[in-house]
VEXGU-957541 format. One record per residue (C-alpha): residue number from 1; x, y, z. Coordinates in steps of 0.05 Angstrom, whole numbers, plus 5000, padded with zeros to 4 digits. Example, Ala and Ser with C-alpha at 12.3 -4.5 7.8 and 13.67 -1.06 7.14 Angstrom:
<pts>
[pt 1; [5246; 4910; 5156]] [pt 2; [5273; 4979; 5143]] 
</pts>
This chain:
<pts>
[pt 1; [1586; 4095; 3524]] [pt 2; [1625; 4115; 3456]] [pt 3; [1673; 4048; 3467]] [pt 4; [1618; 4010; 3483]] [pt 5; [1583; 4029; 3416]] [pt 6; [1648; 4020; 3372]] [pt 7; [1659; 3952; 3405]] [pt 8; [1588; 3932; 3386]] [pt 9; [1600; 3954; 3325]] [pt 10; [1660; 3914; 3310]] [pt 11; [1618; 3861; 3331]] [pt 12; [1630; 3841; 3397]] [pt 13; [1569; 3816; 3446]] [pt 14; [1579; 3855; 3503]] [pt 15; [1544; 3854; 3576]] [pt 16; [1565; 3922; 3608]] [pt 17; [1561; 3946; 3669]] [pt 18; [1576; 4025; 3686]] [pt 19; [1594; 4040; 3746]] [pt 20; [1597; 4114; 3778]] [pt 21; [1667; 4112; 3829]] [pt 22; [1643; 4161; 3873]] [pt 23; [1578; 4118; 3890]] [pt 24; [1629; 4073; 3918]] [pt 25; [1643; 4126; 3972]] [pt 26; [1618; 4133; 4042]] [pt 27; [1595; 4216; 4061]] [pt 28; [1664; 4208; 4094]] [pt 29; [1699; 4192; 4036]] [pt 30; [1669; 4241; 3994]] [pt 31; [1670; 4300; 4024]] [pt 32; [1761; 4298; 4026]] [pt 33; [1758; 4274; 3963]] [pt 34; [1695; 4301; 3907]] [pt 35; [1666; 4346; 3949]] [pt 36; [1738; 4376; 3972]] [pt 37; [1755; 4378; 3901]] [pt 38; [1695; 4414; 3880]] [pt 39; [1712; 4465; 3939]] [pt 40; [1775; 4485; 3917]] [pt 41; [1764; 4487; 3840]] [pt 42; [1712; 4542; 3858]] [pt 43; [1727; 4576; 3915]] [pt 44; [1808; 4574; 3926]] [pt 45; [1837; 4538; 3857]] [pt 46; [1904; 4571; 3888]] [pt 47; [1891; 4510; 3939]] [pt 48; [1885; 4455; 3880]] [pt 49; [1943; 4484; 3842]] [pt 50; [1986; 4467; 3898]] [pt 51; [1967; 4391; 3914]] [pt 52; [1964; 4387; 3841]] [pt 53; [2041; 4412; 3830]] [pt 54; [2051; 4378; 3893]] [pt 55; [2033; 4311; 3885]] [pt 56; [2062; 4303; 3820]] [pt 57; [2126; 4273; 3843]] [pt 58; [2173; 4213; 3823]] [pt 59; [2178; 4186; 3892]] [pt 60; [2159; 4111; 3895]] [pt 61; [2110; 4125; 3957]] [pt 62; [2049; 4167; 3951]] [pt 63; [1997; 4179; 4001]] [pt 64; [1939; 4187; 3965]] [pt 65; [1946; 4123; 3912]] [pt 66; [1959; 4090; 3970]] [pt 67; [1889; 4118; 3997]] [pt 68; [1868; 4102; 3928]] [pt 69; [1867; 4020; 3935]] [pt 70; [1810; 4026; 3997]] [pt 71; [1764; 4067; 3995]] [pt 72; [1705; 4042; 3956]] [pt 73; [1734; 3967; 3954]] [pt 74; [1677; 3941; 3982]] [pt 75; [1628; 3979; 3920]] [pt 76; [1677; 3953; 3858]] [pt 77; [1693; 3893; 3900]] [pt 78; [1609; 3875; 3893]] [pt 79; [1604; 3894; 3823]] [pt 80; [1671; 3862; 3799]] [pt 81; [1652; 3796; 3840]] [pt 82; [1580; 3790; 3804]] [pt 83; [1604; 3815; 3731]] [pt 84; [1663; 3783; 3734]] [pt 85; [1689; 3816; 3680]] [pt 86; [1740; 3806; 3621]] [pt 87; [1760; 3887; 3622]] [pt 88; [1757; 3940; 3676]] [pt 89; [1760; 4003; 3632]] [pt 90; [1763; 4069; 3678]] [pt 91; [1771; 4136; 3643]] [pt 92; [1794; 4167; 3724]] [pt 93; [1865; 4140; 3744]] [pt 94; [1837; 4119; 3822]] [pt 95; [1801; 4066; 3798]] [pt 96; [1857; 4036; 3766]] [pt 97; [1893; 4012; 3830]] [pt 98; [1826; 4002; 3869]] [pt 99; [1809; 3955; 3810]] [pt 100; [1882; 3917; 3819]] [pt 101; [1858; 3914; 3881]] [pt 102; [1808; 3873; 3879]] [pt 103; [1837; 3836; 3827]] [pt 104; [1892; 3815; 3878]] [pt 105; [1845; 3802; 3926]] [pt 106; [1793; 3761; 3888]] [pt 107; [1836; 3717; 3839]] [pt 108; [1790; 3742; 3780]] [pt 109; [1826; 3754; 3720]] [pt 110; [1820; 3806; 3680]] [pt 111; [1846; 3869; 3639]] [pt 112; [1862; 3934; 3673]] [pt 113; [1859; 3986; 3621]] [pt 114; [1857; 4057; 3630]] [pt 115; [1830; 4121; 3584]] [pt 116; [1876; 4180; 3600]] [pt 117; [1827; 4243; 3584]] [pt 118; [1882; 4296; 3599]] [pt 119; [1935; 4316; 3556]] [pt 120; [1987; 4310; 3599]] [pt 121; [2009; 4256; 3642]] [pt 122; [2010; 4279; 3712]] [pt 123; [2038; 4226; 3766]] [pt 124; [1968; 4204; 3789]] [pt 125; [1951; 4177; 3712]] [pt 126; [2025; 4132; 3709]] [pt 127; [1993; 4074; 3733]] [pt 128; [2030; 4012; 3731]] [pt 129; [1976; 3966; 3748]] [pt 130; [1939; 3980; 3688]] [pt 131; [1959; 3934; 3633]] [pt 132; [1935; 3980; 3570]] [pt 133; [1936; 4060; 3580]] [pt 134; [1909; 4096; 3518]] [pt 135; [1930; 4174; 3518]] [pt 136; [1903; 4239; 3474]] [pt 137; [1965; 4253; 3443]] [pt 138; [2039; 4230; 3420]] [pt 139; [2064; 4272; 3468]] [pt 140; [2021; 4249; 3524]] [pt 141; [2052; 4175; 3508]] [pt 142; [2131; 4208; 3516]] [pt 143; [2113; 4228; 3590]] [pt 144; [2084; 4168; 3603]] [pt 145; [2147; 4135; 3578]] [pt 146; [2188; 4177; 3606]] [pt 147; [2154; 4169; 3677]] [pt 148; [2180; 4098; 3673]] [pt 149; [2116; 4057; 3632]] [pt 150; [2129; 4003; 3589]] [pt 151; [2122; 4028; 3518]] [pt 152; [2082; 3974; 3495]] [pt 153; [2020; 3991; 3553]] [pt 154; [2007; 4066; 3520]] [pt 155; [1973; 4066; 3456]] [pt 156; [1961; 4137; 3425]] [pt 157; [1881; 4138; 3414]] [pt 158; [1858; 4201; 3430]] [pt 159; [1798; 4218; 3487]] [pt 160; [1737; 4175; 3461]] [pt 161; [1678; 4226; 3455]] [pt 162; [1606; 4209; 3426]] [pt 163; [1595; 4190; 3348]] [pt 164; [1549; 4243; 3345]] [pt 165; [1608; 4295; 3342]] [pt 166; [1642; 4260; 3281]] [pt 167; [1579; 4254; 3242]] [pt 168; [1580; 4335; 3243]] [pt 169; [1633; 4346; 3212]] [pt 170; [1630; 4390; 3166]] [pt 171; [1551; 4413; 3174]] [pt 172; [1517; 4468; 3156]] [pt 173; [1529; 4520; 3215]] [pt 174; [1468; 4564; 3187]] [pt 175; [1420; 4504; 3181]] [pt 176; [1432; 4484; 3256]] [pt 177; [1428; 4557; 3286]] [pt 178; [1369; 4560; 3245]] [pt 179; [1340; 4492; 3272]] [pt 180; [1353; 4507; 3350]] [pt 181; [1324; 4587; 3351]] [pt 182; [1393; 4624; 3335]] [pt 183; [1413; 4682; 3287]] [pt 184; [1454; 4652; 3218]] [pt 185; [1484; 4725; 3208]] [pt 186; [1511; 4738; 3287]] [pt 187; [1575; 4707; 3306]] [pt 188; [1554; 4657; 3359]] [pt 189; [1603; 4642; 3420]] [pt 190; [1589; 4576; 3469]] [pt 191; [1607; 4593; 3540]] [pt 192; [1655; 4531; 3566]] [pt 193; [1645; 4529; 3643]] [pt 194; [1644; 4446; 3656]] [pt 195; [1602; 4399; 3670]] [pt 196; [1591; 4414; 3750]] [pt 197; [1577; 4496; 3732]] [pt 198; [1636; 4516; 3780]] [pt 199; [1669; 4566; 3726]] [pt 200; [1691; 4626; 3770]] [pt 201; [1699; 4672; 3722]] [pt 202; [1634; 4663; 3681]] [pt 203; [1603; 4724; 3705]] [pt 204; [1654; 4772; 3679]] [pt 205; [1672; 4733; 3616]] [pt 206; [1594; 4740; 3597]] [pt 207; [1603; 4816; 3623]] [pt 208; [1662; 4826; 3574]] [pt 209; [1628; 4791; 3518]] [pt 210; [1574; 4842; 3527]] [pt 211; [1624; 4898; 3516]] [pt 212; [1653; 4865; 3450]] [pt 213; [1638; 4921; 3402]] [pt 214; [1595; 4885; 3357]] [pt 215; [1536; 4842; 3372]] [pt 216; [1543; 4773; 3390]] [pt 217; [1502; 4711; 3411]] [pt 218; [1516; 4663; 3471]] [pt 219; [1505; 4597; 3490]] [pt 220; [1502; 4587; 3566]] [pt 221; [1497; 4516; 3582]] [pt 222; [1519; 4494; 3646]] [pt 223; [1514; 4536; 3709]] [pt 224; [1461; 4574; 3673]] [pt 225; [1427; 4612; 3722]] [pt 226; [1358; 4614; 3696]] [pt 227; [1325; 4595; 3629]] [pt 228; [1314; 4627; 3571]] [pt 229; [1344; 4694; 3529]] [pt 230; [1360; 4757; 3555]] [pt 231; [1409; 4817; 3538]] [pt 232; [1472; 4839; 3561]] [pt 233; [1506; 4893; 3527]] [pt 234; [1501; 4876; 3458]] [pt 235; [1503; 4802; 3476]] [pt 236; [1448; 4763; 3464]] [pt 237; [1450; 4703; 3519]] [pt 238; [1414; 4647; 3506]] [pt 239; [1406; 4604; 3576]] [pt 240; [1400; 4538; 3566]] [pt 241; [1420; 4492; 3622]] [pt 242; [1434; 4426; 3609]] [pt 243; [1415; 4396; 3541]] [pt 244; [1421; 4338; 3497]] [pt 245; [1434; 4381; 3437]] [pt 246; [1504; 4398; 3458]] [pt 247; [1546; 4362; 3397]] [pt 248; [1488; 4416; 3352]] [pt 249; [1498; 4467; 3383]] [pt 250; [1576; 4462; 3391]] [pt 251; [1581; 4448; 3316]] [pt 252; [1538; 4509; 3304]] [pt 253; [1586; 4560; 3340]] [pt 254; [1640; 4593; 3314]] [pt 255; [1684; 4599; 3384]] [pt 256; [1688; 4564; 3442]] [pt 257; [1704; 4614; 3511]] [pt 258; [1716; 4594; 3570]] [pt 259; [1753; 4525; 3607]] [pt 260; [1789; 4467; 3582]] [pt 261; [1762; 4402; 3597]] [pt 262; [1795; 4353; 3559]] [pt 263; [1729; 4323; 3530]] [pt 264; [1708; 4390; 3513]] [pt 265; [1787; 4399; 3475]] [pt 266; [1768; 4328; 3444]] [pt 267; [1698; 4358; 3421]] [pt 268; [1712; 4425; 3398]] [pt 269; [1782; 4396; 3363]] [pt 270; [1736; 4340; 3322]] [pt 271; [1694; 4399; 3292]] [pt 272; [1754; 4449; 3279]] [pt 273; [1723; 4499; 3332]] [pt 274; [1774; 4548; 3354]] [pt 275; [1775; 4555; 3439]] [pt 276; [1789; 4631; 3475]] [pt 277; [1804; 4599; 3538]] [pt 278; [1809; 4641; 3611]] [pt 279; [1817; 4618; 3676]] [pt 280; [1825; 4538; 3659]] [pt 281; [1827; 4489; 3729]] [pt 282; [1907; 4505; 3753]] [pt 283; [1949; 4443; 3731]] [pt 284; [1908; 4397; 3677]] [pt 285; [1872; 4443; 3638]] [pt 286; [1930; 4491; 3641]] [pt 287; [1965; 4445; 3598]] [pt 288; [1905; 4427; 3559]] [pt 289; [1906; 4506; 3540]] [pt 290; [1982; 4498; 3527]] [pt 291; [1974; 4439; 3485]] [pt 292; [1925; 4483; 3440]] [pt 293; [1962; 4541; 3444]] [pt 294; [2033; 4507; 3417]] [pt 295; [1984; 4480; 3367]] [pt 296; [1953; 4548; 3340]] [pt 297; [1885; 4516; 3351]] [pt 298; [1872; 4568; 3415]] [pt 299; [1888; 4633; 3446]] [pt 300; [1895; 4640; 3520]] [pt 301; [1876; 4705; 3556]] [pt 302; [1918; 4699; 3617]] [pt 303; [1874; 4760; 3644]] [pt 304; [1810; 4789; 3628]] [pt 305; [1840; 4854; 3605]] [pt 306; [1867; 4815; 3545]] [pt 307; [1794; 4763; 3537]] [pt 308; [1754; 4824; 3492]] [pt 309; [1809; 4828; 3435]] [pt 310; [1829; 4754; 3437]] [pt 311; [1760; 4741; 3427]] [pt 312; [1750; 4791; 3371]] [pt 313; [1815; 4758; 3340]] [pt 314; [1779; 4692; 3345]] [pt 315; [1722; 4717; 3296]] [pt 316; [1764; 4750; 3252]] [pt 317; [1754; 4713; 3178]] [pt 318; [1821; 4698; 3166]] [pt 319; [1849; 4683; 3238]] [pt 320; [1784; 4643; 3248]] [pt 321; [1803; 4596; 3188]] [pt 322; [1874; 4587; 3213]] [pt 323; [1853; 4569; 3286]] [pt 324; [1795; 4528; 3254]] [pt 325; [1842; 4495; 3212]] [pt 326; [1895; 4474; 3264]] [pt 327; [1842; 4454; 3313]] [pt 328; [1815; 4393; 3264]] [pt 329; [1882; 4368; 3254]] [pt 330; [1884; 4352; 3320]] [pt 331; [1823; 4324; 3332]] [pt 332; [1811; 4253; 3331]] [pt 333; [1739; 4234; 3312]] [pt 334; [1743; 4162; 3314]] [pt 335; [1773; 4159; 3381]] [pt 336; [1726; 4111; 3408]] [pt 337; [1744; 4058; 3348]] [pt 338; [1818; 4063; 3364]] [pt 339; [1807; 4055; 3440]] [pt 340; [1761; 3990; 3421]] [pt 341; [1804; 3971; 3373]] [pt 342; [1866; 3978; 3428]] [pt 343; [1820; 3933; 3482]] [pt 344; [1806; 3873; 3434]] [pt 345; [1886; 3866; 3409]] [pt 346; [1900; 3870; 3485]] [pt 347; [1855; 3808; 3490]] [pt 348; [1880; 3777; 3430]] [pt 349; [1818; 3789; 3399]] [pt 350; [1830; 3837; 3337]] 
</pts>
């Protein structure tokens, strides 16, 4: 949705069509593939971490892309065939050979182009049979090279995120915790546990921020269970489920604990908001913390024992700066612009 804005805005009539992979799926389909991924990630990540290490290989032949160009061709075959479209943007790599697929198949013409939104570039994101891939970071770009891509396919644009981040830049912390029901003179933390609420560890990261030694505030977003404010040690926790004020609310804390999601990197980067991170997914957002980490725009407490001090070194006024500091310099606001920007020159449109 961010590209499709920044293309509009540079002009360009566009007729869009989203569509959602996984509808493409049978229940058979699904349940080895999203519903096996979601099983692991929460209940034996040991599992993941080992197809992930696994399958990240430089033999030519691999299973699952090859997996990859079937199922749900009929779904993108439909919606490729009545769009007929001049770019197929996916920001997953297995829709990248499914869509070559069908390109093969159906004679249509048109650009493959892929959004990478990890920071490293695991085997399954080197797709050849995309004819643009735009990456997070210089380094990301070097793998990809070095994995055998054409130089001239990756373009360094960062992970496109909403222009809602960028425009907060720079706000008024108080005036927002003030506007959405929060404390200006409390430190306030936002709990990262994804999207899906299948953070493992949330229970006893909120347990240790309890225990901090001084009082705190935190945001529970996803994976919430319940609504509304309650206490836990001297931890305020405000429960909020799912909302539309996230990009507030994010620009209104101080620290981000918790995952590693590269959008949620990309996010809390753009707004110089420093990340505590514990227990990321095993393989991508272990390298997502890494990437911070080299970066000085994170600390990483590789166990819980260490989570209560990292944490309290997060707040600390000068450390905070420093993390803030390094955080915005590598964020990339005006992601979305490059990646649009990247599309039309593809097309010879620029």
């Amino acid at each position: 949705m961010a590209v499709q804005d920044a293309l509009r805005a540079k002009g360009v009539a566009l007729q869009e069509m989203q569509s959602d992979v996984v509808a493409y799926l049978n229940a058979a389909e699904r349940s080895w593939t999203v519903d096996l991924y979601a099983l692991e990630v929460k209940y034996a990540p040991w599992l993941y971490e080992w197809f992930y290490h696994a399958t990240d290989h430089q033999r030519p032949f691999s299973m699952i892309e090859f997996f990859c160009r079937w199922v749900g061709l009929s779904g993108m075959s439909s919606d490729v065939t009545r769009l007929r479209p001049e770019v197929v943007l996916s920001t997953y790599w297995s829709s990248v050979p499914l869509a070559d697929k069908v390109r093969r198949r159906s004679g249509l013409d048109f650009l493959n182009a892929l959004i990478v939104t990890d920071y490293r570039a695991h085997r399954h994101w080197v797709r050849p049979e995309a004819e643009l891939l735009m990456v997070a970071a210089p380094e990301t770009k070097e793998q990809m090279i070095k994995r055998g891509l054409s130089p001239d396919k990756v373009v360094v644009t960062g992970i496109p995120i909403s222009p809602k981040f960028g425009a907060l830049i720079g706000a008024d912390k108080a005036a927002l915790r003030q506007k959405h029901g929060l404390r200006p003179d409390l430190p306030l933390i936002l709990l990262s546990g994804g999207g899906t609420g299948s953070y493992r560890a949330q229970n006893a990261v909120l347990t240790e921020l309890g225990n901090l030694g001084e009082r705190v505030q935190v945001l529970v977003l996803a994976g919430a269970q319940g609504r509304g404010v309650t206490q836990l040690g001297g931890a305020t926790l405000h429960r909020l489920g799912f909302t539309t004020d996230f990009p507030e609310l994010l620009a209104a804390a101080d620290v981000v604990v918790g995952k590693a999601g590269g959008l949620t990197v990309a996010e809390a980067t753009t707004l110089g908001v420093p990340m505590v991170i514990h227990e990321p997914i095993a393989g991508q957002e272990e390298y997502n913390a890494d990437y911070l980490v080299r970066h000085g725009a994170a600390l990483w407490a590789h166990s819980l024992g260490e989570l209560r001090s990292l944490v309290r070194q997060s707040l600390d006024t000068d450390r905070h700066a420093e993390l803030s500091r390094n955080a915005m310099s590598l964020g990339i606001p005006d992601a979305a612009e490059r990646v649009a920007e990247a599309i039309l020159q593809k097309l010879g449109r620029a």
